[in-house]
C-alpha positions in Angstrom: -6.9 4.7 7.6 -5.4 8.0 8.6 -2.2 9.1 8.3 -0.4 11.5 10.2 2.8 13.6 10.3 5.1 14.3 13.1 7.9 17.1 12.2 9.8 16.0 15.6 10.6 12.9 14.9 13.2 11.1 13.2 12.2 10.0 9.8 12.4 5.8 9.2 14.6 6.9 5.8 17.2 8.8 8.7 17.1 5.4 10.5 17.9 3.2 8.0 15.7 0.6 9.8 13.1 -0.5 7.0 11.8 -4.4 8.4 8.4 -3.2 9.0 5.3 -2.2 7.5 1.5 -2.0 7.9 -0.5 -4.2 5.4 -4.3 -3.1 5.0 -6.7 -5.9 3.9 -9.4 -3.8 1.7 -12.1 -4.2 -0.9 -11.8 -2.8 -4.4 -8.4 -2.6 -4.3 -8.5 -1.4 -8.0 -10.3 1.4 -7.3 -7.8 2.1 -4.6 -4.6 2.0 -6.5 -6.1 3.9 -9.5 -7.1 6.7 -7.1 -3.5 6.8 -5.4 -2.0 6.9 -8.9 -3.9 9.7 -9.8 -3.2 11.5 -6.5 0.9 10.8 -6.9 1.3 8.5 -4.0 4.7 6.8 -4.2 4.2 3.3 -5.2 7.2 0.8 -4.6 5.4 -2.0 -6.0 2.6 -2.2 -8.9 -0.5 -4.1 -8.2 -0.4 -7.5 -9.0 -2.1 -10.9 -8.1 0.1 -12.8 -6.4 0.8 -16.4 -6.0 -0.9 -16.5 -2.2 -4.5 -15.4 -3.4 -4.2 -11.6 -3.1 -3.6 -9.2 -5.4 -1.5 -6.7 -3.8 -0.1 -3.1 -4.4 2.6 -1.4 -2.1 3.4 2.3 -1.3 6.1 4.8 0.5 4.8 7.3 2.9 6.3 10.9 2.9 8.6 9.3 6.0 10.2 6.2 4.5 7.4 4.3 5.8 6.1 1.1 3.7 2.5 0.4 3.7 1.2 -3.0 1.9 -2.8 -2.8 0.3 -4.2 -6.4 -0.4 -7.3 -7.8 -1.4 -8.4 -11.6 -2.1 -8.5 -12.7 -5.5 -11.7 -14.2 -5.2 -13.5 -10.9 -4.1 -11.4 -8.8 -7.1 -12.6 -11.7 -9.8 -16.2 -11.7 -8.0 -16.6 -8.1 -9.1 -15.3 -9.1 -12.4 -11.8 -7.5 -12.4 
């Protein structure tokens, strides 16, 4: 995934409108939320498992933006996480 940035456009914090988000379905999520950690991405929500199978983490882009990272609990224990 790439992420961009558009100076000319109204931010979603300015909007106030916040009901959706982009949910990526990924492998070694772990690895993915350690890495963004290190990096200081904003996470809103700590990675968890979660009662519907996926271990989840969630994080705020620069613009208000949510973005949801997931990955089946079956692949995470698999690896042996």
């Amino acid at each position: 995934m790439m992420l961009g940035y558009c100076p000319d456009e109204i931010s979603a914090e300015a909007t106030n409108e916040h009901s959706y988000f982009a949910y990526v379905n990924c492998v070694g999520i772990d690895d993915i939320y350690g890495d963004y950690r290190k990096r200081g991405v904003d996470i809103f929500q700590t990675i968890s498992n979660k009662p519907w199978g996926l271990r989840e983490f969630g994080v705020v882009t620069p613009d208000g933006h949510r973005i949801m990272f997931g990955e089946d609990i079956g692949q995470s224990f698999a690896r042996g996480l």
